[in-house]
C-alpha positions, 0 to 999 in steps of 0.5 A, spaced: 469 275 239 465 269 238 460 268 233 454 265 233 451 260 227 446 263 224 442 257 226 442 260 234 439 268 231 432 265 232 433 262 239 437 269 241 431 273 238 425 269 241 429 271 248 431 278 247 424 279 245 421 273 251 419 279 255 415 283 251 411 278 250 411 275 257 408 282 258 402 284 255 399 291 254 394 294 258 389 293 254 390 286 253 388 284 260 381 281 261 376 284 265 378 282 272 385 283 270 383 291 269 379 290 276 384 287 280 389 292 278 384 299 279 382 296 285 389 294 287 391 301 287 385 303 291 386 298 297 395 300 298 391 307 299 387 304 304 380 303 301 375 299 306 372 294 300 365 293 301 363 288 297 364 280 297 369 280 291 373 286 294 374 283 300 375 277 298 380 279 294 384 285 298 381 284 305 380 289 310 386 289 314 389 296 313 384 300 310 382 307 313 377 309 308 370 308 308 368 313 302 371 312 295 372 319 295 376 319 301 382 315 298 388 320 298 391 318 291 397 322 287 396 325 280 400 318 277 394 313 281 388 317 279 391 318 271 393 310 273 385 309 275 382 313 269 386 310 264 385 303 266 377 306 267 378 308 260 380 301 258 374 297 261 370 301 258 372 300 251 372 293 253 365 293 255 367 290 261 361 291 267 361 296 272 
């Protein structure tokens, strides 16, 4: 077995923790970072996006659903949605 000078624990510790820090929490994201990921879910269900910056950003390619509260998501999705809707809120991001 090879041992590593001490000289290279704070290197290998920086790495094994890189991806920690790469990915920050949910509840770090910015305000359009929490949008993008609520609405994303909406539109792989297939929500047609009425708005500029909906379209903009999803398109209407594959959308089915005009209501909202048409969109068939699962159980994970709609804990998905609400927790990130609970995160805008705290964040007092706009609606």
């Amino acid at each position: 077995m090879r041992v590593l000078p001490l000289a290279f624990l704070p290197a290998t510790l920086a790495l094994a923790t890189w991806p920690l820090l790469a990915a920050p929490a949910l509840a770090e994201f910015p305000c359009d970072e929490l949008w993008g990921e609520r609405n994303a879910v909406y539109a792989e269900a297939g929500y047609c996006f009425r708005t500029p910056r909906g379209i903009r950003a999803f398109g209407k390619a594959g959308c089915r659903y005009d209501d909202i509260a048409d969109v068939p998501l699962s159980a994970r999705d709609r804990a998905k949605v609400a927790e990130i809707q609970r995160r805008e809120r705290a964040a007092g991001c706009p609606r």
